[in-house]
N, C-alpha and C positions, 0 to 999 in steps of 0.2 A: 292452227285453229281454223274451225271451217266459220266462211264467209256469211254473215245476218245473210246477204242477198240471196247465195245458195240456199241457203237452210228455209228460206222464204217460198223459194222456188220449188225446192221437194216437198213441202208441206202441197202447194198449190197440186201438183199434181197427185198426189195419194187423193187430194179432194176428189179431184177428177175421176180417178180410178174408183174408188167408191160409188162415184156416182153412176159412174157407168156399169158399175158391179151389179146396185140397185137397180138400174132400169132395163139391164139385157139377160143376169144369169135367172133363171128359173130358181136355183134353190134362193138368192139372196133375196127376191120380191117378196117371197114368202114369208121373211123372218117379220121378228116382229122385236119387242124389248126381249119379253118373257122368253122367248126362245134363243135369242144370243146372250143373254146372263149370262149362261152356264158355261159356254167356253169362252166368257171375260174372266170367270171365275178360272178356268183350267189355264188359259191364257197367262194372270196373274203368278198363281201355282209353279208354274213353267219359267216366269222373270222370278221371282224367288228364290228356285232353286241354281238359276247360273247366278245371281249373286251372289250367294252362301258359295260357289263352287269357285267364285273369283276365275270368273273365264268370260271374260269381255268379249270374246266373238259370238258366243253363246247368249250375253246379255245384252248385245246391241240386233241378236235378230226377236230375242221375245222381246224386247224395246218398241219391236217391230209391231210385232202381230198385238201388242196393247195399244199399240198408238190407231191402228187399223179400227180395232173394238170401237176406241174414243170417237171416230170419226164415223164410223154406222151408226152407234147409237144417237150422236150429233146429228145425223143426218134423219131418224126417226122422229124426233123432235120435231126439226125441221117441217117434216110431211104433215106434221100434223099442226102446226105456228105454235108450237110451244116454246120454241126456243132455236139455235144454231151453236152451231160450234164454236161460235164470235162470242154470241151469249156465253155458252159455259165458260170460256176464257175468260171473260168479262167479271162474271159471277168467281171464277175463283181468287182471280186479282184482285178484287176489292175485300173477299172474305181473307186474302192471307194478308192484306197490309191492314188489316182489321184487327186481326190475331198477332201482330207484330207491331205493336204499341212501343217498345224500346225502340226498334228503327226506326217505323213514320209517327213518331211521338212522342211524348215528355217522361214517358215509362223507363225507369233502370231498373236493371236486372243483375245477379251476380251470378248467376248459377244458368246449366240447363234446368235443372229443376224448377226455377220461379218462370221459365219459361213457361215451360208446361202448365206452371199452375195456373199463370197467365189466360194461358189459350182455352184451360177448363174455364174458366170465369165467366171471359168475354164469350163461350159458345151458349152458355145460359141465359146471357141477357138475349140473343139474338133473336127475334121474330120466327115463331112459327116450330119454336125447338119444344119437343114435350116437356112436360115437368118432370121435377123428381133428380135426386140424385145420380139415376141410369136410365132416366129419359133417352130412349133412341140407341140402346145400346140391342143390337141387333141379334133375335134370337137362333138366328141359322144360321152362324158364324162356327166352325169347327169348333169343339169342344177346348181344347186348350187354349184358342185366342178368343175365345167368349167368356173363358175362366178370366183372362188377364183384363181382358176389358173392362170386367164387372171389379177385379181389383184397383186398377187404374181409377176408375169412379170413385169410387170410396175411399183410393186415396188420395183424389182430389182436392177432398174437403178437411185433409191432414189428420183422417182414420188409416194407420199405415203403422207399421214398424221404422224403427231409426236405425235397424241391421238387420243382415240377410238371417229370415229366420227359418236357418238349417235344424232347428231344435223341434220346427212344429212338426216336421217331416219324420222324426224322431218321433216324437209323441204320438201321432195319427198314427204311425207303424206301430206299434206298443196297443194300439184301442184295436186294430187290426187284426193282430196276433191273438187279444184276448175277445172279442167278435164270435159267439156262440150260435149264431142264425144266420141264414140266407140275407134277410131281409137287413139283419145288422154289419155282415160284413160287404155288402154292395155301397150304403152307407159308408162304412169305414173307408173303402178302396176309392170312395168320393172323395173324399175327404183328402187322403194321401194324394192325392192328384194334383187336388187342388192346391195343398201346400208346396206341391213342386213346381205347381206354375208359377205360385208366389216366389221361389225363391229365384225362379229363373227372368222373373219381371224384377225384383232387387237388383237379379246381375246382368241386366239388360241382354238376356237372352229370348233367343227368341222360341218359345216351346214347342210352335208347332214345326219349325225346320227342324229344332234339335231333336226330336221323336221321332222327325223321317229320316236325318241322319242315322239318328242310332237303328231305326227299320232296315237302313240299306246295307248299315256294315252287318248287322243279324245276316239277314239274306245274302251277304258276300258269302259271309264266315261260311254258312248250312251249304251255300251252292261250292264252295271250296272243300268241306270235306266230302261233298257225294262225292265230288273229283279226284278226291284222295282216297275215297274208297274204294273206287271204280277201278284205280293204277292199281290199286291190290289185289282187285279179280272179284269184291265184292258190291254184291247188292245194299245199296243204304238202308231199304227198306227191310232188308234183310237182317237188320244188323241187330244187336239187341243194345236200349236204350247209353246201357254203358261205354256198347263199343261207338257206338255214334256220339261219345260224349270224348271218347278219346280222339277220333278225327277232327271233331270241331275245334279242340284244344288245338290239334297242328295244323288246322288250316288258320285260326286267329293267330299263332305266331308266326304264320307265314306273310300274313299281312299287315303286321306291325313291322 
């Protein structure tokens, strides 16, 4: 187990290096919030997926480059006295033992569940939080974790199913199939979506890795049969729909 004093010590100097990032590279002067978002955002993305892949050398360097983010942005703040990195630490410590009323408090719990419900409750009462059922539930959030989010809300307030319902996904599919118009089956295909975010927020999955999962083995399988076409002397582009349908069969049991 590594040393508080160590781990004190490497924090200290990432400080430093940031700081010094800030005031000598040309491109870092330049940034601003709104310009590093977006690779906090790809950043994120990047520790996500070595978690999901369970390859710790891989989740202790985007470990990295988020803790980096944490500390430019901290440091804009900074520049302008809105706050420091002391502060945010400050501010989340008091918001998590806030939100964990059973630990610093007279609250029991038996479940994860009444935790959560917990944590929905007390984020309502807090100062400065919108109103509303989905108060602050953020609209440029990928489409499948902005689906779960908005179900998450709603089932906050114990509007929710008491089982994973694989039947709505079922049904949606059925209004799908019978969908007569443009305009009704964009609708339907919503709809189906959505109930499979739902079923995938029941089985505590999480929908937007398991999409790019399933995206990556797609693109194994497709770039595995060009491969298999190519040892045969064919063109994939060449091939007509069926025979490309026979290749992707033996490159997906090639990689099962």
């Amino acid at each position: 187990m590594a040393d508080s004093t160590d781990d004190v010590e490497a924090l200290r100097r990432l400080d430093a290096l940031t700081r010094r990032l800030r005031r000598e590279c040309p491109w870092d002067r330049e940034q601003d919030e709104r310009s590093i978002v977006p690779h906090t955002v790809e950043e994120a993305y990047e520790l996500a997926a070595a978690a999901h892949a369970d390859d710790d050398a891989k989740l202790l360097d985007e470990l990295g480059d988020v803790l980096f983010q944490v500390h430019f942005l901290s440091l804009l703040l900074e520049e302008r006295g809105a706050g420091s990195l002391g502060a945010v630490a400050e501010h989340v410590h008091a918001k998590l033992v806030r939100r964990h009323p059973h630990i610093f408090g007279e609250v029991e719990v038996d479940s994860a569940g009444e935790v959560l419900r917990n944590w929905d409750a007390i984020k309502k009462t807090e100062d400065g939080r919108e109103p509303g059922i989905f108060g602050e539930v953020p609209e440029n959030l990928p489409g499948p974790l902005y689906a779960r989010k908005v179900q998450r809300r709603a089932a906050s307030t114990g509007f929710d199913f008491d089982h994973v319902p694989y039947d709505a996904i079922r049904g949606e599919l059925d209004e799908l199939e019978e969908a007569a118009s443009d305009e009704q089956r964009f609708h339907e295909i919503g709809d189906v979506l959505f109930a499979a975010v739902n079923v995938a927020r029941k089985l505590k999955v999480d929908p937007e890795l398991a999409l790019r999962a399933a995206s990556e083995r797609f693109r194994g399988r497709v770039e595995g049969a060009e491969a298999l076409a190519a040892a045969d002397g064919a063109d994939w582009d060449a091939l007509t729909p069926a025979e490309q349908l026979h290749y992707y069969a033996r490159a997906r049991l090639n990689s099962e």
